[in-house]
C-alpha positions as CSV (number, residue, x, y, z in Angstrom):
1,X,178.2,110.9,77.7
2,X,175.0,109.0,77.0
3,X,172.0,111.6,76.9
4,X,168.9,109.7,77.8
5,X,165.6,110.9,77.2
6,X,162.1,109.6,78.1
7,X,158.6,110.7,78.1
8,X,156.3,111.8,81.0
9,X,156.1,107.9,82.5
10,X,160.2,107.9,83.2
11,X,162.4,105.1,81.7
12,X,164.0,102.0,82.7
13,X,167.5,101.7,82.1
14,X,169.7,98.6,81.9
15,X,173.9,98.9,82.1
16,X,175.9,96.1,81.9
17,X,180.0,96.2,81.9
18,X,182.6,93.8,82.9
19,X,186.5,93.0,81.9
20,X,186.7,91.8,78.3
21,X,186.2,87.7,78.1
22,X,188.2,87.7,75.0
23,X,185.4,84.9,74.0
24,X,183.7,84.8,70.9
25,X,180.5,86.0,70.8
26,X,177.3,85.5,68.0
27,X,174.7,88.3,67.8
28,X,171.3,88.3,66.2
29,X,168.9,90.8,66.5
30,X,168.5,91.3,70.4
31,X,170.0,88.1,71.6
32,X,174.1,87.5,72.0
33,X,175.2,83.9,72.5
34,X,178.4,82.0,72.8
35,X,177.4,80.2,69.2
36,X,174.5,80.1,66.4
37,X,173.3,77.0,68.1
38,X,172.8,79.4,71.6
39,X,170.9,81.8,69.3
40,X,168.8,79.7,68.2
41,X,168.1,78.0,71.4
42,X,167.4,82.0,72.7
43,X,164.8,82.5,70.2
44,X,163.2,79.1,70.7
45,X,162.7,79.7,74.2
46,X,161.5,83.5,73.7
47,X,159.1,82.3,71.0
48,X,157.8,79.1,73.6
49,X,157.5,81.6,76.5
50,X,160.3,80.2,78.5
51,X,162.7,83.4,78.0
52,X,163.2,85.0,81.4
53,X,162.0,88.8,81.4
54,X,164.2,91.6,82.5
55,X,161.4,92.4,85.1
56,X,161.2,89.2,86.8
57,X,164.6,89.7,87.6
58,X,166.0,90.0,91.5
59,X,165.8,94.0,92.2
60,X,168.7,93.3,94.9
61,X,170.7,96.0,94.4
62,X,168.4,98.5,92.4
63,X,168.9,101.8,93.3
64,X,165.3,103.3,92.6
């Protein structure tokens, strides 16, 4: 069970699943990469602007 709860506005919610890659994975703060090198590279291109938002993304599929 994952209670959600938001204020007046609503929320948006994100859910991602999949079958394990059994890959190795590198976290740092809200960015996961394949290496440190790909993290760094992530927060390059969120610090130069070039980091994709969420809400730019296709809605094909959405259900709202």
């Amino acid at each position: 069970m994952l209670p959600i709860v938001s204020a007046e506005g609503g929320a948006r919610l994100i859910l991602y699943a999949g079958q394990p890659q059994l890959e190795p994975t590198v976290d740092y703060g809200p960015f996961i990469g394949d290496s440190r090198d790909d993290i760094v590279r992530l927060y390059n291109d969120y610090r130069q602007g070039r980091f994709q938002r969420v809400s730019h993304f296709s809605r094909a599929g959405s259900r709202d």
